[in-house]
C-alpha positions as CSV (number, residue, x, y, z in Angstrom):
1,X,-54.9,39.9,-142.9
2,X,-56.6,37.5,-140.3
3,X,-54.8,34.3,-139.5
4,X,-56.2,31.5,-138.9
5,X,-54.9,28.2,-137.7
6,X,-56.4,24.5,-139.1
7,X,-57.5,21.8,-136.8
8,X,-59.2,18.9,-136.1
9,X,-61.2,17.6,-133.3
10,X,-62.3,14.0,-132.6
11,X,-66.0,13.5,-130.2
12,X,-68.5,10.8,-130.0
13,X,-70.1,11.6,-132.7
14,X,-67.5,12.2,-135.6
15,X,-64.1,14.2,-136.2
16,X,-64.9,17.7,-137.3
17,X,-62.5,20.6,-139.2
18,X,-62.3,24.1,-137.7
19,X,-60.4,27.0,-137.4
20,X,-59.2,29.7,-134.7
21,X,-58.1,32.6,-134.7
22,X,-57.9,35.7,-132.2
23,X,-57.4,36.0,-128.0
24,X,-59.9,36.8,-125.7
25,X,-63.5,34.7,-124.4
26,X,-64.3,31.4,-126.4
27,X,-66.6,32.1,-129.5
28,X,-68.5,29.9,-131.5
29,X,-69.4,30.5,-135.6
30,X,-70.3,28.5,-138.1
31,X,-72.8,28.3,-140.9
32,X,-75.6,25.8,-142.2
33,X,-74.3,25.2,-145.3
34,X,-71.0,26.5,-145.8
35,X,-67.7,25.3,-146.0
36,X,-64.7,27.4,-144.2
37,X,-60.9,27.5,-144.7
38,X,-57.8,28.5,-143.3
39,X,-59.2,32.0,-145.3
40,X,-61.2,32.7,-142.4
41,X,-64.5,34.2,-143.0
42,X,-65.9,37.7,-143.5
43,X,-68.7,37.4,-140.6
44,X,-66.2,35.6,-138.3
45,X,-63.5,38.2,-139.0
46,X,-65.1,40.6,-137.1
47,X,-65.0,39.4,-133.9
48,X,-61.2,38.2,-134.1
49,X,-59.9,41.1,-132.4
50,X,-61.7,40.7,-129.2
51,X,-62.4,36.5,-128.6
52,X,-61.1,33.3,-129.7
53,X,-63.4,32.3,-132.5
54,X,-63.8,28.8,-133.5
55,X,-64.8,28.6,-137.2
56,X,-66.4,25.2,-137.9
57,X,-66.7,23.0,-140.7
58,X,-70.1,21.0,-140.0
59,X,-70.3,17.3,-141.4
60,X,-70.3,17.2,-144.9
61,X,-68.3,20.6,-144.7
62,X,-64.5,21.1,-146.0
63,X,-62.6,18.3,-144.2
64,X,-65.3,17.1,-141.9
65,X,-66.5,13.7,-141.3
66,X,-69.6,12.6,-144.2
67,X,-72.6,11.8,-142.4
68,X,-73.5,7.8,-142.2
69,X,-77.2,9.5,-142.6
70,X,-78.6,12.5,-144.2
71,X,-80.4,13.1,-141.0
72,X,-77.2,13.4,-139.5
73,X,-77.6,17.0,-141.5
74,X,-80.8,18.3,-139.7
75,X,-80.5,21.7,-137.4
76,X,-81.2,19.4,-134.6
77,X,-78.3,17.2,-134.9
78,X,-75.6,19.7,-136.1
79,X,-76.5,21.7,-132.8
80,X,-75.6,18.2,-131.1
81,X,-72.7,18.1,-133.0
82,X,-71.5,21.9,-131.7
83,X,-72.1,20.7,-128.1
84,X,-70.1,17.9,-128.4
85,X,-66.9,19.9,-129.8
86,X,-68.0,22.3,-127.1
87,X,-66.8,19.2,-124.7
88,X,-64.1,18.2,-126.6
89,X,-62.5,21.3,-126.5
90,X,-62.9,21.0,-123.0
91,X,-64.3,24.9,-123.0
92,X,-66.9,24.7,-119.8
93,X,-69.0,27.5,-122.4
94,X,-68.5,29.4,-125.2
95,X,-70.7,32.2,-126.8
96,X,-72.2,31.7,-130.2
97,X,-72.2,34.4,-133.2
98,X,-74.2,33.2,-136.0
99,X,-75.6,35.0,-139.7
100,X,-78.4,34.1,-141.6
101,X,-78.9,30.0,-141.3
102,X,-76.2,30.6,-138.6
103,X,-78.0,32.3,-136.3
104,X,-81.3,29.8,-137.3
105,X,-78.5,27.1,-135.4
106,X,-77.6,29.6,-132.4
107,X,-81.5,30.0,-132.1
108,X,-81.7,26.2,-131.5
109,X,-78.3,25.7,-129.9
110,X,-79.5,28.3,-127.1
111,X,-82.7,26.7,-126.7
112,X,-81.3,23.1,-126.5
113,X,-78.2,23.9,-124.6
114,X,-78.4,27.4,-122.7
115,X,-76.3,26.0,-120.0
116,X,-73.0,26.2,-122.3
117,X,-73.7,29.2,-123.7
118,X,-72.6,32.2,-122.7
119,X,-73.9,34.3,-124.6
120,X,-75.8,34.8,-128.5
121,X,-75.8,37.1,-130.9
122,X,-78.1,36.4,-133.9
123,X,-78.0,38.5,-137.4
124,X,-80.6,38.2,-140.0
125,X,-82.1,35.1,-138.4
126,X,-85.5,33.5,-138.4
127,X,-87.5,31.4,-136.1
128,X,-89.6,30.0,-138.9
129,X,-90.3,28.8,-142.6
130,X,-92.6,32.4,-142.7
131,X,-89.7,34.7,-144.2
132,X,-89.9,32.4,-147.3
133,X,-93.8,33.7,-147.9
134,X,-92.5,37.3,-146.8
135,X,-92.9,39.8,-150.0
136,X,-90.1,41.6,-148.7
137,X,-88.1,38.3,-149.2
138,X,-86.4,37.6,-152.6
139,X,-87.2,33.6,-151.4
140,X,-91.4,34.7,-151.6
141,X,-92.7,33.9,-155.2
142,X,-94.1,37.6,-154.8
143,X,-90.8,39.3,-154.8
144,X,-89.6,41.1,-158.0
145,X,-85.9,39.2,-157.7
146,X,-88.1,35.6,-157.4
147,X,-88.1,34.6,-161.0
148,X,-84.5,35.7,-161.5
149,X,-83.3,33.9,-157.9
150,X,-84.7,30.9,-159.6
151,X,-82.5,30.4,-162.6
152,X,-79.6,31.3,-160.2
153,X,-80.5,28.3,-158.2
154,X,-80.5,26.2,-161.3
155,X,-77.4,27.5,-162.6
156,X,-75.6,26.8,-159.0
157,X,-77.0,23.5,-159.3
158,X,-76.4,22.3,-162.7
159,X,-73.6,24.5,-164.7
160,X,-70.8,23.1,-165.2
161,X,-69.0,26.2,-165.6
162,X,-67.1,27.8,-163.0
163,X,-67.3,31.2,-164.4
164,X,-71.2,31.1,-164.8
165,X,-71.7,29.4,-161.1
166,X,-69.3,32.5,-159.9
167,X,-71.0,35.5,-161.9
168,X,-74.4,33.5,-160.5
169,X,-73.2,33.3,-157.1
170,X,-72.6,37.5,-157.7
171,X,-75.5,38.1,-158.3
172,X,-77.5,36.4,-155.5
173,X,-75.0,38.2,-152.9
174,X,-75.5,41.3,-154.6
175,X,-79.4,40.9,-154.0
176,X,-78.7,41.0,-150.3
177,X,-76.4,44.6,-150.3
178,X,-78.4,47.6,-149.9
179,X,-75.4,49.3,-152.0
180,X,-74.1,46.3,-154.7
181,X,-72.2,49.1,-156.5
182,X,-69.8,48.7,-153.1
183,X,-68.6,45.2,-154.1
184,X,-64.9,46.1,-154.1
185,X,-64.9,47.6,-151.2
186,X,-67.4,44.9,-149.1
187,X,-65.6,41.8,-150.8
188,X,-61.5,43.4,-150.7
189,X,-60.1,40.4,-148.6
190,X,-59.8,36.8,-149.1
191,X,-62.4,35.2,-147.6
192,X,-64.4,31.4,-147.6
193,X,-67.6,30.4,-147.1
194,X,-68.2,28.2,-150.1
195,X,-71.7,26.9,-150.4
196,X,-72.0,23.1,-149.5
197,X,-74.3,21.9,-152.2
198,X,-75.6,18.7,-149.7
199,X,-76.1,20.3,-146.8
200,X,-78.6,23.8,-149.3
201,X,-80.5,20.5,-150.9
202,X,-81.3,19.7,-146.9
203,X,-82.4,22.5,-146.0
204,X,-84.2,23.4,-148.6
205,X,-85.9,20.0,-148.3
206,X,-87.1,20.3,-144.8
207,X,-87.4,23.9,-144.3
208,X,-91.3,23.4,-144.3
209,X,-90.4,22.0,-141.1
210,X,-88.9,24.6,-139.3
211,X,-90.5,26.9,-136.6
212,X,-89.0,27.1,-133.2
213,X,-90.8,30.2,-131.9
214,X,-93.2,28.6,-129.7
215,X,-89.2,27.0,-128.1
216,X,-87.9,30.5,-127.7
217,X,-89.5,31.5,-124.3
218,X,-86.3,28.9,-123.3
219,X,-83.5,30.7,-124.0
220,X,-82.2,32.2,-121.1
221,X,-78.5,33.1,-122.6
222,X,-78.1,36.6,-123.1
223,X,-78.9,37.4,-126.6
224,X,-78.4,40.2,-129.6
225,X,-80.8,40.0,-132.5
226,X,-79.4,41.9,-135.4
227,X,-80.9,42.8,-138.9
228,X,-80.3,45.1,-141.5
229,X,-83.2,47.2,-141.9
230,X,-83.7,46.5,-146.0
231,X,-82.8,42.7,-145.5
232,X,-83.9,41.0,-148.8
233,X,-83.5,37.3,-147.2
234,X,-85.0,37.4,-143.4
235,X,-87.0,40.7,-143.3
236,X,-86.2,42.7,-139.9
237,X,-90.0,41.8,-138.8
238,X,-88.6,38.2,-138.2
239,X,-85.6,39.6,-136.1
240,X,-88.1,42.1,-134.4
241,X,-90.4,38.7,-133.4
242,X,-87.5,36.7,-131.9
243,X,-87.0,39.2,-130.2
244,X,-90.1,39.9,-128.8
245,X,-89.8,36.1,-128.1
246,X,-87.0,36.2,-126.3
247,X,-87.2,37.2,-122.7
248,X,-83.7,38.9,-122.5
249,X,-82.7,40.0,-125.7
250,X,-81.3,43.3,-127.5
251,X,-82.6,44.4,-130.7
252,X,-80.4,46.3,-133.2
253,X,-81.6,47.5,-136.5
254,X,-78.7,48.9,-138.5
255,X,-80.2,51.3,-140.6
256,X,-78.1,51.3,-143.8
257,X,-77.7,47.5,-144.8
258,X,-79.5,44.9,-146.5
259,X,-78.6,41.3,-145.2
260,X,-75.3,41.7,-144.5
261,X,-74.6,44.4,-141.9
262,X,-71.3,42.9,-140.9
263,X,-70.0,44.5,-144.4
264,X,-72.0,47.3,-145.1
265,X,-71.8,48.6,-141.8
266,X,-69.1,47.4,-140.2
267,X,-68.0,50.4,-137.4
268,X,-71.6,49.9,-136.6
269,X,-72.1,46.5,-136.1
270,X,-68.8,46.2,-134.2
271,X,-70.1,49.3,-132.0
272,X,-73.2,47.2,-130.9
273,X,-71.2,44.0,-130.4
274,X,-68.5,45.2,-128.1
275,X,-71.8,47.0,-126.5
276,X,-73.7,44.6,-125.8
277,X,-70.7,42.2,-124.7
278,X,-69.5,45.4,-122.1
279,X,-72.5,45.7,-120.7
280,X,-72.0,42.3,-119.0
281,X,-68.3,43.0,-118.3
282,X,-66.9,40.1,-121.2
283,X,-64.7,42.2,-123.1
């Protein structure tokens, strides 16, 4: 089992939770809307054995400082708020690994601030509101799972029963595995990653907002856009368009995985990782 170690860090623009765990080059994770502990996480685990990952708790996440506004909660700002632990931690740059709204940040965190980051690696990202209208997407009112992933959302949001919010909570995950029967074997370890209930209201709020492609021609980091070829969240066509977007960027597809290629195909994703990161003599 992966150790990781609570702390807390004080910048100018709040006092933020986060863990670390592992040796090796500074790495960055963290997650729109999800809350970490010392449990470590299952996306964040994987790079353990190889860098220094800092897990972070953004504000309104686990022990975090609250936001004075609910701007404060906006991609924008939480990007500002990574660059400013960035400093804090006194780490002249770090690379960023990022899944799902995670990689949306690393997206923006590159374009904003390329000059502290090392490197990027991106997995079942978007650079725009589009994957929601995406029939391929279980988000698209056109998808089979839509009417189902509805009353999910409602029972997240208003059960008061922690059994129904868990077997609820199943199910969505289980709409992003290309093989759900594999549960016991994807979810065997403790893990965290709990779903901040302020921070999904956000960004489901201003997600009409979001579309950063015309920004990506910035991004001069190093990058590695990942998706898993049956992704029922951000289709691979919105991985294959950042990076076409992307001046230098990788593109891996892993061929057997839905949206979460860091569990269903784990030899492989680490394969491409340690890859892509040898290829420019890191690790």
């Amino acid at each position: 089992m992966i150790g990781w170690e609570r702390k807390r860090v004080t910048t100018n623009r709040g006092a933020f939770e986060y863990f670390v765990s592992g040796t090796g080059p500074p790495l960055c994770v963290t997650h729109f809307y999800s809350a970490f502990t010392d449990k470590g996480n299952y996306f964040a685990d994987m790079f353990c054995e190889r860098f220094q990952v800092y897990l972070i708790n953004l504000k309104d996440a686990g022990n975090s400082d609250k936001p004075n506004d609910e701007s404060e909660l906006s991609m924008l700002e939480s990007v500002r708020d990574l660059e400013e632990i960035r400093e804090s931690l006194q780490l002249d740059s770090w690379s960023f690994a990022g899944h799902s709204t995670g990689g949306m940040l690393g997206l923006l965190y590159a374009v904003h601030y390329g000059a502290s980051l090392h490197l990027l690696i991106a997995v079942g990202a978007a650079a725009s509101d589009d994957y929601m209208r995406h029939e391929d997407s279980i988000y698209c009112i056109a998808n089979s799972n839509n009417k189902r992933l509805k009353e999910i959302f409602t029972i997240l949001r208003e059960s008061e029963s922690k059994e129904e919010i868990a077997a609820a909570a199943r199910e969505w995950t289980e709409m992003s595995l290309h093989h759900p029967e594999r549960w016991d074997r994807y979810f065997s370890r403790p893990s965290s990653g709990r779903t901040v209930q302020s921070r999904l209201n956000y960004y489901n709020k201003h997600l009409k907002n979001y579309d950063i492609r015309s920004l990506l021609s910035r991004i001069k980091s190093p990058s590695l856009i990942m998706c898993g070829r049956y992704d029922a969240q951000c289709p691979v066509s919105f991985s294959e368009e950042i990076h076409r977007l992307i001046h230098e960027s990788t593109l891996v597809i892993l061929e057997d995985s839905n949206h979460c290629p860091h569990l269903e195909e784990p030899e492989s994703f680490l394969k491409a990782v340690y890859s892509f990161f040898h290829h420019r003599g890191d690790v």
